[in-house]
C-alpha positions as CSV (number, residue, x, y, z in Angstrom):
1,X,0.0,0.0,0.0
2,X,2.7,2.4,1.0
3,X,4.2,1.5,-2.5
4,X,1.0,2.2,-4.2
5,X,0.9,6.2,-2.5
6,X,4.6,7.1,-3.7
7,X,3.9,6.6,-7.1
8,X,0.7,8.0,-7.0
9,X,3.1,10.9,-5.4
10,X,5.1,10.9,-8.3
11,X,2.3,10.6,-10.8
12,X,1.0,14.1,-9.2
13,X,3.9,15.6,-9.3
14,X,4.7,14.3,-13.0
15,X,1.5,16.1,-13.7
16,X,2.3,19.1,-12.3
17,X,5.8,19.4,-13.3
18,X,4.2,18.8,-17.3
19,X,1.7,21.6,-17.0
20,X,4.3,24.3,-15.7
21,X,6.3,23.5,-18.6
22,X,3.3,23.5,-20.6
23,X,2.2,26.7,-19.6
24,X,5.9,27.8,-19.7
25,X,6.1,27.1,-23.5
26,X,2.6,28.7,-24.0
27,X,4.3,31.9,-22.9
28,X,7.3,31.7,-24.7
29,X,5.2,30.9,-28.0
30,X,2.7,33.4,-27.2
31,X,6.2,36.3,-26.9
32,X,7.7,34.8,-29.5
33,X,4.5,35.0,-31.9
34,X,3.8,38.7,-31.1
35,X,7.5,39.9,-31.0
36,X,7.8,42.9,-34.0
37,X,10.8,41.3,-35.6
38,X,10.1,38.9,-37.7
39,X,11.9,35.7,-36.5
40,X,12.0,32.3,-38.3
41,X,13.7,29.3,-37.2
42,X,15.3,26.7,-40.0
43,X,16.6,22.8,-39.7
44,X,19.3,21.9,-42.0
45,X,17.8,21.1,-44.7
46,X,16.7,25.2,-44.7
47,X,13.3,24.3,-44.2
48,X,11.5,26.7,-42.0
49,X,10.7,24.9,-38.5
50,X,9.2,28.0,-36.6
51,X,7.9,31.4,-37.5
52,X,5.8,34.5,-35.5
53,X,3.1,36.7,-36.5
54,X,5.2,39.4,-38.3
55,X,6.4,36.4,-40.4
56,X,2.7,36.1,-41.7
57,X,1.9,39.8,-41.7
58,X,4.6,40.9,-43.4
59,X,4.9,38.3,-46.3
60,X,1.1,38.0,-46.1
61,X,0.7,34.6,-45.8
62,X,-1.0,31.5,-44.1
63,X,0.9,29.6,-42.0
64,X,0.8,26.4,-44.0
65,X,2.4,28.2,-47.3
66,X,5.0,29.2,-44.5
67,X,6.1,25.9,-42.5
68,X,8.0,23.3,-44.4
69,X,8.9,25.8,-47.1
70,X,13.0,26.4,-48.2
71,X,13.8,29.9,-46.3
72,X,14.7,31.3,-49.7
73,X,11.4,30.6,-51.1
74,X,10.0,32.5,-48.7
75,X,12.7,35.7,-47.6
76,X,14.5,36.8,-50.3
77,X,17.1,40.1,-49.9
78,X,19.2,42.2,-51.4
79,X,22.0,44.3,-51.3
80,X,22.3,47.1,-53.5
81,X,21.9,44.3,-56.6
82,X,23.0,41.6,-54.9
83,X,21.3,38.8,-53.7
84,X,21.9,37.5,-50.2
85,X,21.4,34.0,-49.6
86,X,20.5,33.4,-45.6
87,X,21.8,29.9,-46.2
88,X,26.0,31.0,-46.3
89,X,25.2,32.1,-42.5
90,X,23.4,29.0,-41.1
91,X,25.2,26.4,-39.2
92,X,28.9,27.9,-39.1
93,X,31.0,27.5,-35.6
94,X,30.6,31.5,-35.3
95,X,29.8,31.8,-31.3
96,X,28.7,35.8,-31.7
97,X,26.4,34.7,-35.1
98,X,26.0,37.0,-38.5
99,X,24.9,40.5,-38.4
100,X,23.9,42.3,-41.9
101,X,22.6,45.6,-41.8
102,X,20.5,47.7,-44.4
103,X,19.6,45.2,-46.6
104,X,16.7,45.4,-48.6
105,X,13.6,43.1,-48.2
106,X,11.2,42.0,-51.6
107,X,7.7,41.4,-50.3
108,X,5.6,41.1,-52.9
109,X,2.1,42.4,-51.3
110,X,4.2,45.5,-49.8
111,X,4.7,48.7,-51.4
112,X,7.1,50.7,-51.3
113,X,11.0,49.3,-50.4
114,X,11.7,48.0,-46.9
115,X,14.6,47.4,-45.1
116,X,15.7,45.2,-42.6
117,X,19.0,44.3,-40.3
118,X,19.6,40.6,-40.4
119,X,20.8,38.8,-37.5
120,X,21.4,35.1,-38.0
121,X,22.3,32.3,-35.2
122,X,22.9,28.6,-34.6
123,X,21.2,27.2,-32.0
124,X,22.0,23.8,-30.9
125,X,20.1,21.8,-28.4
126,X,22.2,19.8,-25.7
127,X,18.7,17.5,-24.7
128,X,18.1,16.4,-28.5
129,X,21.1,17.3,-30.1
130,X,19.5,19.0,-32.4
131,X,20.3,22.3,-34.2
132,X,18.6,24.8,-35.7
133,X,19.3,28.3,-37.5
134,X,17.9,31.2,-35.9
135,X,16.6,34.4,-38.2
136,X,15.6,37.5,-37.2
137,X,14.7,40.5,-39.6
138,X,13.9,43.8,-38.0
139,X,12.8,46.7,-39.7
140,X,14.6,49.9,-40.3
141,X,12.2,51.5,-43.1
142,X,11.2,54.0,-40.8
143,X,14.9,54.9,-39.5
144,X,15.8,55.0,-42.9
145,X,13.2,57.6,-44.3
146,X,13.9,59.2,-41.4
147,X,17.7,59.4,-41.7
148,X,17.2,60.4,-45.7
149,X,14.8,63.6,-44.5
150,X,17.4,64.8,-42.3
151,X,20.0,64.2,-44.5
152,X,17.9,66.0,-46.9
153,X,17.1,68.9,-44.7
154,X,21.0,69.3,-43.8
155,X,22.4,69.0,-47.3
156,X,19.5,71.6,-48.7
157,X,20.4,74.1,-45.2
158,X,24.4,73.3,-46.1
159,X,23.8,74.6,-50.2
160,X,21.9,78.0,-49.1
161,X,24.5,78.7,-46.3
162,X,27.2,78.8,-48.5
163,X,26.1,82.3,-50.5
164,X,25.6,84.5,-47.0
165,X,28.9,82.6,-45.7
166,X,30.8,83.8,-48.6
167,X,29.4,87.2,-49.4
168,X,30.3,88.1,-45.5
169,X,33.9,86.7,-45.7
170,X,33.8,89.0,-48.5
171,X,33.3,92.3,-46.8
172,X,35.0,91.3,-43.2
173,X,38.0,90.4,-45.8
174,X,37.6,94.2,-47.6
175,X,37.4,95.6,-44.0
176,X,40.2,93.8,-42.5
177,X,42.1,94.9,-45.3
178,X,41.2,98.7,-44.3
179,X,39.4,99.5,-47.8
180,X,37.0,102.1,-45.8
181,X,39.7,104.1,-43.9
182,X,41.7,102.8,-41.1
183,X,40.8,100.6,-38.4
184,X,42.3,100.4,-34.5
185,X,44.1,97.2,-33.1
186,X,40.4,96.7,-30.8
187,X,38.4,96.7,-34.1
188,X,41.0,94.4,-36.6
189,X,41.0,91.9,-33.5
190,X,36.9,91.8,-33.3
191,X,37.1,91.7,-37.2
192,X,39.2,88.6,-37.5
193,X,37.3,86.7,-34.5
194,X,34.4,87.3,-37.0
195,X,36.5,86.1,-39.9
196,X,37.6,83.1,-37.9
197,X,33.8,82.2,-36.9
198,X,33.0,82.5,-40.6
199,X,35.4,80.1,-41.7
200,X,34.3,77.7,-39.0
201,X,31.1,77.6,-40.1
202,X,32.1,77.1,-43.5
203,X,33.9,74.0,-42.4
204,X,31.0,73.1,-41.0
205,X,28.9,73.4,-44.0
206,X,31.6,71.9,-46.2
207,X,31.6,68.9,-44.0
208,X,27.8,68.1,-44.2
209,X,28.0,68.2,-47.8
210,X,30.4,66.0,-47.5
211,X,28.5,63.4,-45.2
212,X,25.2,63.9,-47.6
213,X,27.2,63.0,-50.8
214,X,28.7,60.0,-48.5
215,X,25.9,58.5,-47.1
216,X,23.7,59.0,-50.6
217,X,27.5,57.2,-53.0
218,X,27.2,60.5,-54.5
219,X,31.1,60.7,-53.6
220,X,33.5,59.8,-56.3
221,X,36.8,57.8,-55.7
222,X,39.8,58.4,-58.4
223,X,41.8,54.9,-56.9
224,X,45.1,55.2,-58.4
225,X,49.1,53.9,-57.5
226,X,50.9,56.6,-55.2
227,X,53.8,57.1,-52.9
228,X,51.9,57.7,-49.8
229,X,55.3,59.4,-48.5
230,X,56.0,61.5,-51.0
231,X,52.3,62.9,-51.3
232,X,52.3,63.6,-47.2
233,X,55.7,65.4,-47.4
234,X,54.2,67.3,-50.6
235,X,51.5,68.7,-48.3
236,X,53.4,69.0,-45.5
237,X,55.0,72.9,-45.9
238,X,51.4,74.7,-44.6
239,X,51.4,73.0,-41.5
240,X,54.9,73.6,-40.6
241,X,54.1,77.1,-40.8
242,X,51.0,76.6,-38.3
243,X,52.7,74.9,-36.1
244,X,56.4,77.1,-36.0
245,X,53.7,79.8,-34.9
246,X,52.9,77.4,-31.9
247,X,56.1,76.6,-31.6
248,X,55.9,73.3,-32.0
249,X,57.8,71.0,-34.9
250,X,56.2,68.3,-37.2
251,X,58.6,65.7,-38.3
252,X,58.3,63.0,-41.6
253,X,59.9,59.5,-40.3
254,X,60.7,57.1,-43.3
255,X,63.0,55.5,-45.4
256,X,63.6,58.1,-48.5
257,X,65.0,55.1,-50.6
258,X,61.9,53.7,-50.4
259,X,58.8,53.8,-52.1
260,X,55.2,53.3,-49.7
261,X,53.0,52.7,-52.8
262,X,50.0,52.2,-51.9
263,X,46.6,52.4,-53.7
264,X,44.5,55.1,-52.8
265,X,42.6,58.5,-54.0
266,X,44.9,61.4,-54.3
267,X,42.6,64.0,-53.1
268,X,40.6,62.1,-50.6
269,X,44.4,61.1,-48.9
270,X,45.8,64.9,-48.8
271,X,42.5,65.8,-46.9
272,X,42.6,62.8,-44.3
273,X,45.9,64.2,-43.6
274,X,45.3,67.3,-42.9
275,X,42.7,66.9,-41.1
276,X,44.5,64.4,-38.5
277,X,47.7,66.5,-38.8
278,X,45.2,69.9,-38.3
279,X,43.5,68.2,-34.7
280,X,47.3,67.8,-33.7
281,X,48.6,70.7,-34.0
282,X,44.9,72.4,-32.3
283,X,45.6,69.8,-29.1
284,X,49.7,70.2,-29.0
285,X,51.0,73.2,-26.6
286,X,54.6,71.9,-26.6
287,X,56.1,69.5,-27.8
288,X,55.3,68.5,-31.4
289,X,54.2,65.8,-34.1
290,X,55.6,62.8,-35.7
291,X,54.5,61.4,-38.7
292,X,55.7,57.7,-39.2
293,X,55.4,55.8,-42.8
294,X,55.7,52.4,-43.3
295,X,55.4,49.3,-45.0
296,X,53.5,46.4,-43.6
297,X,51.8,43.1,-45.3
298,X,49.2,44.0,-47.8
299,X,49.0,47.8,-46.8
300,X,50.8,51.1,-45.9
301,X,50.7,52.6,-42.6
302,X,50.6,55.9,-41.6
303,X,51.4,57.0,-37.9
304,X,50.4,60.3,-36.3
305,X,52.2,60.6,-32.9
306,X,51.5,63.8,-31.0
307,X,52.5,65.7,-27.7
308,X,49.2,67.4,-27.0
309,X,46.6,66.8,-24.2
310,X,45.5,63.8,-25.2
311,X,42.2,61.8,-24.7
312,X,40.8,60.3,-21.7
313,X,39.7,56.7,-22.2
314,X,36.1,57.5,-21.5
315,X,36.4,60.0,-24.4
316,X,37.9,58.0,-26.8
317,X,35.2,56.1,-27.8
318,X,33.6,59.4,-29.0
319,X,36.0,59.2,-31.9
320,X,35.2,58.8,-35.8
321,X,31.4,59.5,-34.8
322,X,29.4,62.4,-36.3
323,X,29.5,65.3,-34.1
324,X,31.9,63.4,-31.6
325,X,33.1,65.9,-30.1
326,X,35.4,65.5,-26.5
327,X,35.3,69.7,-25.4
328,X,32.5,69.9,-23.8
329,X,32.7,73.1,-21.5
330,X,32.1,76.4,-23.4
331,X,35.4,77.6,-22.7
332,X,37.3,74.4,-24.9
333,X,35.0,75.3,-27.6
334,X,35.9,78.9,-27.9
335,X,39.4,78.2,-27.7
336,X,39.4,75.2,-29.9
337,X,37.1,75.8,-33.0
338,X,35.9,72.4,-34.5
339,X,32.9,71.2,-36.0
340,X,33.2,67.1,-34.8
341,X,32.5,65.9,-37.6
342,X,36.2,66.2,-39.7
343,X,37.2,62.3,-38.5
344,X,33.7,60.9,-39.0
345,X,34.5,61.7,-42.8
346,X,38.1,60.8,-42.1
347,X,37.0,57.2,-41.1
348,X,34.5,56.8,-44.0
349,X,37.1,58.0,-46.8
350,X,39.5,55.1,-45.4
351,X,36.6,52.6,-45.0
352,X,35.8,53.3,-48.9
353,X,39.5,53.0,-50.0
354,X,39.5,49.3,-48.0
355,X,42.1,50.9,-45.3
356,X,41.7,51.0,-41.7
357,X,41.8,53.6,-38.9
358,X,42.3,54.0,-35.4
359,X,43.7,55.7,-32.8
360,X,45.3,55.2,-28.9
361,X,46.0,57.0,-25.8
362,X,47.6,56.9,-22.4
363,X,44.8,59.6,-21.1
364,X,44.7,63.1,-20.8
365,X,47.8,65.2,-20.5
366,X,49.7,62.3,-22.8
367,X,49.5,62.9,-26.0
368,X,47.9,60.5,-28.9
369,X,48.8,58.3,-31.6
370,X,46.5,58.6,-34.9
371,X,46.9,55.7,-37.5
372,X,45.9,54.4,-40.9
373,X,46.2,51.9,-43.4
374,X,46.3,52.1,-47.3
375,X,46.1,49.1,-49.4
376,X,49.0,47.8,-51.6
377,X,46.8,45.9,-53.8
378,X,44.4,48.1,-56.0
379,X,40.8,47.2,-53.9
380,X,38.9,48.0,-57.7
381,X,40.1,44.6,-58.9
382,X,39.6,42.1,-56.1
């Protein structure tokens, strides 16, 4: 009898046990079905196993034209015109999965284009041994028309900007230059603070044209073979001259019996310099700036070593992001005009030429090391 009431025990408790994890899996099914992304799961034989709500909403669909079906049957995207085939990213040993981001999603009950950030993992299950491919497509069309107004908006503020900006350089140069009569020391010093504000904010403007013509590929690349040494040291004489009135030196370290070819857009290569070489000499006090070239395997570096203040670590992170600027109190940004937005560009150029960038340093007060690569090999033909 006593043997009868234990497993009646454990027959209870069985039961129980099965309807928490019942109503466990209810849940999950019931978050996972009404999540926003759509999320698909596939076996290896890319046949979808799982799919929510948004699945069915978005490709407008009944679930049994769904289930069972090959995952490029059912999602098909693209990338600029390139097809992207979900499949490459299933079932690798990546630990961190796949992320993909603005890629274009074909619906065909949908107008209009959408876009999506793909995120794709293995999941493998200890229990069964089983393993599946995790999908999950979110969508960015809003972000996206969003990002296009305001990019928009700034490029069409940046165009009519640029008249007024130039037609008061104009006069503040005629005045400066004492056209009207003489001026006093007070009223030339007012007069070029103006100037200098003037020619900030045409950096400024110059710099979101920049960014629109970026972010629409309306920027054009010349790639072509050059001695990354000898174009740096070409460009090199107008910022010795800003920084001897510092008093501070700029020095080229190389090898002159070398050549550092690398391949790389002439234009686009002067500007990233001077604008790394142009936030050195703005942070440096004493001290000055070295500028390192050399060869490494498959690309040209470029080193930008510097004695200025430095960048605290919590800072530094700040970098190569639009407006990332470090000075925040209004007195660094009197002193130091800047519109944030110069190594954003910088990091994009060097992104579209197949070079890297990057940067390090030991905190404030200790100076900082700028650096990027160049590719030996001519990225057009890979």
């Amino acid at each position: 009898m006593p043997q009868n009431i234990s497993i009646k025990k454990i027959t209870e408790q069985l039961y129980i046990k099965n309807l928490e994890l019942l109503e466990q899996r209810k849940r999950t099914e019931e978050i996972l079905y009404n999540i926003s992304e759509i999320v698909i799961t596939i076996d290896k034989s890319y046949k979808i196993t799982l799919f929510n709500k948004t699945t069915q909403t978005t490709f407008g669909l009944e679930p049994e034209d769904i289930l069972g079906k090959n995952i490029n049957d059912i999602v098909k995207l693209k990338q600029g015109n390139r097809h992207v085939d979900i499949k490459r990213y299933c079932f690798d040993d990546s630990k961190t999965g796949h992320r993909i981001k603005d890629l274009v999603l074909e619906t065909p009950n949908m107008e209009g284009t959408i876009y999506v950030n793909l995120s794709v993992f293995t999941v493998k299950y200890e229990a069964s041994k089983k393993t599946e491919c995790l999908i999950t497509l979110t969508n960015i069309t809003e972000e996206k028309i969003l990002n296009k107004m305001k990019d928009d908006f700034l490029s069409l503020a940046a165009h009519e900007l640029r008249t007024p900006i130039t037609i008061i350089k104009g006069y503040l140069w005629l005045l400066n230059q004492e056209k009207e009569g003489k001026l006093t020391k007070g009223q030339k010093n007012y007069i070029q603070t103006v100037i200098d504000s003037a020619d900030n904010m045409n950096n400024l403007v110059n710099d979101m044209l920049n960014i629109s013509r970026l972010e629409n590929g309306k920027t054009q690349f010349k790639i072509e073979k050059l001695d990354v040494y000898k174009e740096l040291e070409a460009n090199i004489e107008g910022l010795q001259i800003k920084a001897k009135e510092k008093g501070i030196y700029i020095k080229m370290k190389g090898d002159t019996k070398k050549t550092y070819e690398a391949f790389a857009d002439k234009s686009k290569l002067v500007e990233i310099f001077l604008n790394i070489i142009g936030n050195s000499i703005k942070f440096t006090k004493q001290g000055g700036i070295s500028v390192t070239v050399e060869s490494i395997p498959n690309f040209i570096k470029v080193i930008i070593t510097d004695t200025g203040i430095g960048i605290a670590k919590e800072d530094q992170d700040k970098l190569f992001v639009k407006f990332g600027r470090i000075d925040n109190s209004y007195q660094k940004v009197a002193e130091i005009q800047g519109t944030g937005l110069g190594l954003y560009i910088t990091k994009q150029y060097i992104g579209k030429m197949k070079g890297s960038i990057g940067m390090s340093s030991a905190g404030a007060g200790k100076g900082a090391t700028f650096w990027f690569t160049l590719p030996k090999r001519n990225p057009n033909k890979d």
